[in-house]
N, C-alpha and C positions, 0 to 999 in steps of 0.2 A: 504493500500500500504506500501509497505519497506522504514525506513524512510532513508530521505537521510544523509550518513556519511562525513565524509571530505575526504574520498576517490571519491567524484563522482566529480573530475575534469574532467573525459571523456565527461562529458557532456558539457565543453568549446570547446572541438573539436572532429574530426573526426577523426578516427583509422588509416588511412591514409593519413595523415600527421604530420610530426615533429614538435617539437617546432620552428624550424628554417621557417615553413611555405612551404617544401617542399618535394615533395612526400616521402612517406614509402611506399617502395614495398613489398607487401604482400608476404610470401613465406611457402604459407598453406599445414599442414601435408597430405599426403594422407590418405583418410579416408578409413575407411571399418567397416562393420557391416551388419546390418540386415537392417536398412531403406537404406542404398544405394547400397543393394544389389536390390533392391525394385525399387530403382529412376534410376539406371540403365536400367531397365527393361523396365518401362514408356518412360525412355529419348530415348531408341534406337527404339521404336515404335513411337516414333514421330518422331523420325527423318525418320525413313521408309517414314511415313505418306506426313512428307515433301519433299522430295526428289520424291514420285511416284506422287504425287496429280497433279503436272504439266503436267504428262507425260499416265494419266488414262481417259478411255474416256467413257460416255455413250450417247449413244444414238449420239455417233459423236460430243459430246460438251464434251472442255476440264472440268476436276472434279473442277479446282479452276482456275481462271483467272480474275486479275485486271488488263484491259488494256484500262489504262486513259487515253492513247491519241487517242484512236478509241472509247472511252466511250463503250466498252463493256465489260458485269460482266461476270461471270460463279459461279456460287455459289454449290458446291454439285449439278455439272451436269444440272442445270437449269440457263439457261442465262437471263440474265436482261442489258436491253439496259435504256439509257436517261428518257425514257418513266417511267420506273420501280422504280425510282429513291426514292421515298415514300418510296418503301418497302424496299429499302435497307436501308433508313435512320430507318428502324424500326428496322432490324436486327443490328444495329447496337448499337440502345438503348439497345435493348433485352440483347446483350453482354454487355453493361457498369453495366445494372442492375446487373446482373448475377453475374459479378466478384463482383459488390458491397455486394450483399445479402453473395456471398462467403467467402467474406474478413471479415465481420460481426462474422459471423459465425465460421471460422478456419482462420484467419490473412491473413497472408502474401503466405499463401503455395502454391499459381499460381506462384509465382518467382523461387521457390526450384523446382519445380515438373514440371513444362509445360511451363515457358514462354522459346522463345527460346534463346534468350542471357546466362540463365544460362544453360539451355542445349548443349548452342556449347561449352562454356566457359568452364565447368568443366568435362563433358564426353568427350569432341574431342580434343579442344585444350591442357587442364591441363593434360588429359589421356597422350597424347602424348610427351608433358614436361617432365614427371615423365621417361616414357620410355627413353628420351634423356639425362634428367638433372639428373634425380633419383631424391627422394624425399627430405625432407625440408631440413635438415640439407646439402644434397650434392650440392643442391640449390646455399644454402649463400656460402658454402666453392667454387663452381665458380663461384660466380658474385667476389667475395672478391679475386679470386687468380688473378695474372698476366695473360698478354693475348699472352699464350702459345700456344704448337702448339693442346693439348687438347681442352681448350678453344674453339680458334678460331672452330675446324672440330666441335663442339658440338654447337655453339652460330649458324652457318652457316647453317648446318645440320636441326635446327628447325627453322631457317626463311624459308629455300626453303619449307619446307614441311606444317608449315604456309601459305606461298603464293600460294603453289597448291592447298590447302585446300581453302584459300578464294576467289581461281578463279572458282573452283567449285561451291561454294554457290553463288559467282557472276552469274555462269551462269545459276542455278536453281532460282535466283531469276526474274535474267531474262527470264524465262520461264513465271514465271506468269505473268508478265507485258506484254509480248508479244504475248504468245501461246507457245506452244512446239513445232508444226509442224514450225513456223515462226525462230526457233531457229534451229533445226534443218536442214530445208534448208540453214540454214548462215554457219552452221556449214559445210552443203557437200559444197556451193559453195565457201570455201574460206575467211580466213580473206580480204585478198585483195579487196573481192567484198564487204566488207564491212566494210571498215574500222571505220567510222563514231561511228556503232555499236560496234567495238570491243573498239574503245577510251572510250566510256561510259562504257563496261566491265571491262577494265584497271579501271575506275576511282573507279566504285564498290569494285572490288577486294580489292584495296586501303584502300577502308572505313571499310570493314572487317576486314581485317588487322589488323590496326589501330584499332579496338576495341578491336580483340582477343587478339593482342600481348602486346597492350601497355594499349592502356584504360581501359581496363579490368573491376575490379570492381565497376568501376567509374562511371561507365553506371547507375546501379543498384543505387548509393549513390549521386549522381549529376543530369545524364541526366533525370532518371526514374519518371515521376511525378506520380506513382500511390505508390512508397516510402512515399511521402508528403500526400496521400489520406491515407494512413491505419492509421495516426494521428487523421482523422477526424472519422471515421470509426470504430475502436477496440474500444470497452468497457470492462470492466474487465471480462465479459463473454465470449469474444473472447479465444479461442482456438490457441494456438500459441506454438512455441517452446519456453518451460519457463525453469528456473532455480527455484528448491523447495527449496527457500529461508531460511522456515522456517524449513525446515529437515536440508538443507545444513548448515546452521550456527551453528544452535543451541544458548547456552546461551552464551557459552563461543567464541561461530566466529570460524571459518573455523581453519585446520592445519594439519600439515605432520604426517603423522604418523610416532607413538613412540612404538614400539615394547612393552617395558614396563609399557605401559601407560595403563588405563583402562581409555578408550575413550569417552563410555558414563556414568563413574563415572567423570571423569576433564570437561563435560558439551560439549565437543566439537562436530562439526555438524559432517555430514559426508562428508563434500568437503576437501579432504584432502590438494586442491590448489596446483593441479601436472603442471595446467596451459594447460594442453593439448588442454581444449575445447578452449582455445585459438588459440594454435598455429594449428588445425584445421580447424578454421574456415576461408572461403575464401574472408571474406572480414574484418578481422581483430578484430573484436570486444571479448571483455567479456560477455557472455551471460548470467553472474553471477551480471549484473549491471542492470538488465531488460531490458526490451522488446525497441530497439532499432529502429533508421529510420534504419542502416545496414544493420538489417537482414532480411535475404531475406525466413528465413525458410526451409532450404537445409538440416536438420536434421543431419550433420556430426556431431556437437556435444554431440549429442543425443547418436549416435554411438559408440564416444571415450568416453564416460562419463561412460557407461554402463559396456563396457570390462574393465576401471578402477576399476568401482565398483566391480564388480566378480572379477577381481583379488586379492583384499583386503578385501576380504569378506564379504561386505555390499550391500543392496539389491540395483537392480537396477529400473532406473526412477529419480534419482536426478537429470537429463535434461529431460525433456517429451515434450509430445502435452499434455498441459492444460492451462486453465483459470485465471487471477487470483484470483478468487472467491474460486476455487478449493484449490489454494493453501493456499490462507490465511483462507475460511471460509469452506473447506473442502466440495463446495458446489458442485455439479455435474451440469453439462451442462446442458442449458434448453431453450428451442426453446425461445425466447424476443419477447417484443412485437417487438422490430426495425426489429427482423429477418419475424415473420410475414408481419409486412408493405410491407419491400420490395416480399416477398414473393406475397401478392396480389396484387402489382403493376406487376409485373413477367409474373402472370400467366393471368392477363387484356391484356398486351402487348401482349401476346404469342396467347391470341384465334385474337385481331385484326391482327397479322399478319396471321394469317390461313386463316382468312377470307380474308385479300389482295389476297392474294393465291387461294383462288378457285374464285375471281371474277376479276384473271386476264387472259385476253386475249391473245390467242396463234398470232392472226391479230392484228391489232391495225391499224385503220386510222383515219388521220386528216385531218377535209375541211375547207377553210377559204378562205373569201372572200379578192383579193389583197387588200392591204392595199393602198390610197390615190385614189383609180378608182372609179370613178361613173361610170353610168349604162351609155346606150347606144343606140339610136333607130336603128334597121338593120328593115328595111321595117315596116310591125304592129307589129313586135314586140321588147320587151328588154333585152339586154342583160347585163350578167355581167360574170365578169372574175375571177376565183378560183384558187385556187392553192389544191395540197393535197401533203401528204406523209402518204406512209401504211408501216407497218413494217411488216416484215415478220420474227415471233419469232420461226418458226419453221425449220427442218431439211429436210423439203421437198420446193423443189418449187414451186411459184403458178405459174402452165404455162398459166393460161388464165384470168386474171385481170380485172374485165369491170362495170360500174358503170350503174346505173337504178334509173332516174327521179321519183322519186314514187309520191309527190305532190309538188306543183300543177303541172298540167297538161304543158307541154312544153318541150324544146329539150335538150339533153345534148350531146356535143362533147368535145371529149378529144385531148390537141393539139397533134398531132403523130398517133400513131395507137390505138383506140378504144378498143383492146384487146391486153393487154401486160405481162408481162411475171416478176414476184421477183424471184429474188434466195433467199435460204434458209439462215437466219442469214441477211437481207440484205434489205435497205431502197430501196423504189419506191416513187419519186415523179415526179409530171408537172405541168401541167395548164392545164384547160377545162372549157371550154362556158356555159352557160346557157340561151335558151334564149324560152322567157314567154309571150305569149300575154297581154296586160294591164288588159283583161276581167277579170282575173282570178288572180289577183293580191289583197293584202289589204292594199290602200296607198301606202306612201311611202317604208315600210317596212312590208317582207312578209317571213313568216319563208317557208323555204324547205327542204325537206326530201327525201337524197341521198342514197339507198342502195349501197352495195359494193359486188361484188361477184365474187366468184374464179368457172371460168365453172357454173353450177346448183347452184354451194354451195353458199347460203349468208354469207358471213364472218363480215359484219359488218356494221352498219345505223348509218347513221351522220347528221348532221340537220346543216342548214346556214342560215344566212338572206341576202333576194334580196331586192336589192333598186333598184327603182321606182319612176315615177312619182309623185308626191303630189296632191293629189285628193281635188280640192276645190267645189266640190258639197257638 
């Protein structure tokens, strides 16, 4: 590793903030090059992604939907109700895995490339900045000027268009908590009819806001705990946006070029120290001080580092994706055993949730005998009292619902109508009798076996225990 100089006081604090303890606002070059012509690319296909996924439907199930207060999933067109709750708890390991084996592997690069904070952050909101504020330098010279009448139409101009912006993702977000059709109808009938809902919308909007416009980086260096995870995580094998220390320095340490000079006769690296990848980067750091909690791996400086280097005519790469193995021991990337671990931890997870998957049921019912009732004599025979709930996880109705005594031998009535009727996506429960002559009983408890059936079709056999008498023969 680079040994540390008496330069590495950044690592008493964070890039933004002052000695005084109080914020530095970042006010980052806009970049361009070749990876963010790339991450553009990516960012606005997720953003597609997010914006239709609410609004796309198969087989009549929304594509994405977490709607926690009716506890129903939509996962990629397959819904998952209360019941399902396992396999969601699986998919969700499956995703911690995954970023972890990813992070292993190539750092930080879900923050720069997919997660969505920096995709609103640097494609939507800073895009937009730049169009109203113009870039870094026009930046400082208006937050520094007086508050003119330029000013003022420029500072106004990018709150309102901030606030339409977060009222939209307010209410794509609320698509997925809700449904799309359930937003939609709010939307024909009127804020009025809803007010309740739109205050919650307001409040959203708010919190958007307030991350885009002012929290901004902070999210990433503060809120973000998977910042704190890539310390536990990267080993000098990771893959990361590095600075090539040992090219950039040389013997003689970094410096400006001297027209005069012969550069690699005076020992010096090639980081000429133009400070660009600094004032590039969006959340403020030196990427020439190593591999930081800040960064998020957005590859801007990779960008600016490179059209420097070709300008001055030294090769480019003294910012890249590498290891630091690569860098100091020239070593090239090599699958670890830590990357295998997680890998066959990955792929264990990934066949048992397949396997959740084909042995879950499109029906689903549950019988259970009321809880604190004993049985009951009604003439020779006993009775006991049940409850059910069938779910019905499909996109059709059951129009004809009806349950069949299979053993032992005796009656079963359901309270209401006998044959009843779920709608698609939608719980059925009641109560129904059971009642058993003593002959055909074993003791006090006697297992039972209740088929379940839609018309002809069996959709599903459920077993209970009847109490009974106690036999002291």
């Amino acid at each position: 590793m680079k040994e540390e100089t008496p330069n590495d006081a950044f690592r008493d604090s964070i890039s933004t903030i002052n000695q005084e303890g109080k914020r530095a606002w970042i006010f980052p070059k806009k970049p361009k090059g070749r990876y963010y012509d790339k991450r553009k690319i990516v960012s606005y296909l997720l953003l597609l992604f997010l914006f239709a996924a609410p609004f796309v439907k198969i087989n009549g199930n929304q594509f994405l939907m977490f709607n926690v207060l009716e506890r129903r999933f939509n996962i990629f067109g397959f819904p998952f109700f209360p019941q399902d709750f396992h396999i969601f708890v699986i998919i969700m390991i499956i995703g911690v895995v995954s970023l972890a084996l990813f992070t292993v592997a190539f750092g930080r690069i879900f923050c720069g490339w997919i997660c969505p904070q920096t995709i609103f952050m640097e494609m939507v909101f800073r895009r937009i900045e730049y169009l109203i504020e113009g870039d870094r330098n026009a930046q400082i010279k208006l937050s520094k000027q007086e508050w003119n009448a330029e000013k003022i139409r420029k500072k106004t101009l990018k709150v309102l268009v901030f606030f339409i912006i977060s009222f939209l993702i307010a209410n794509v977000f609320l698509a997925y908590l809700i449904g799309s059709d359930t937003l939609l109808l709010y939307i024909e009938n009127g804020p009025a009819a809803h007010s309740s809902t739109l205050i919650a919308l307001l409040i959203f909007t708010a919190v958007f806001y307030f991350v885009f416009a002012w929290f901004r980086e902070q999210v990433c260096i503060i809120a973000c705990p998977y910042g704190r995870m890539q310390g536990v995580l990267l080993d000098n094998k990771t893959i990361n946006v590095a600075y090539d220390y040992v090219r950039g320095e040389g013997e003689a340490g970094r410096g400006k070029i001297i027209k005069t000079e012969d550069r690699k006769a005076s020992g010096k690296g090639d980081c000429i120290d133009c400070k660009l990848c600094v004032q590039v980067c969006p959340t403020g750091i030196d990427i020439r001080n190593g591999t930081q909690l800040e960064c998020v791996n957005c590859t801007a400086c990779i960008d600016e580092c490179d059209t420097i280097m070709d300008s001055v005519g030294l090769p480019k790469g003294l910012i890249r994706y590498a290891s630091e193995d690569e860098i100091a021991k020239k070593q090239k990337f090599v699958f670890s055993n830590r990357m295998k671990g997680y890998t066959a931890v990955l792929v264990i997870l990934t066949g048992v949730f397949i396997g959740m998957l084909f042995l879950r049921t499109e029906v689903e019912a549950t019988i259970l005998k009321m809880p604190g009732q004993l049985f009951q004599h009604e003439g020779d025979k006993i009775s006991n009292i049940y409850t059910y709930k069938i779910i019905n996880k499909t996109n059709q109705d059951l129009n004809d619902v009806h349950f069949k005594l299979v053993s032992p031998k005796g009656e079963l009535k359901v309270v209401g109508n006998q044959h009843f009727k779920i709608a698609k996506q939608q719980l059925g429960k009641g109560i129904f009798f059971l009642k058993i002559h003593p002959a055909f009983l074993n003791g006090d408890k006697t297992n039972v076996k209740v088929e379940v059936y839609n018309g002809k079709h069996l959709i599903d056999t459920e077993t209970a225990t009847f109490l009974g008498p106690r036999s002291f023969n």
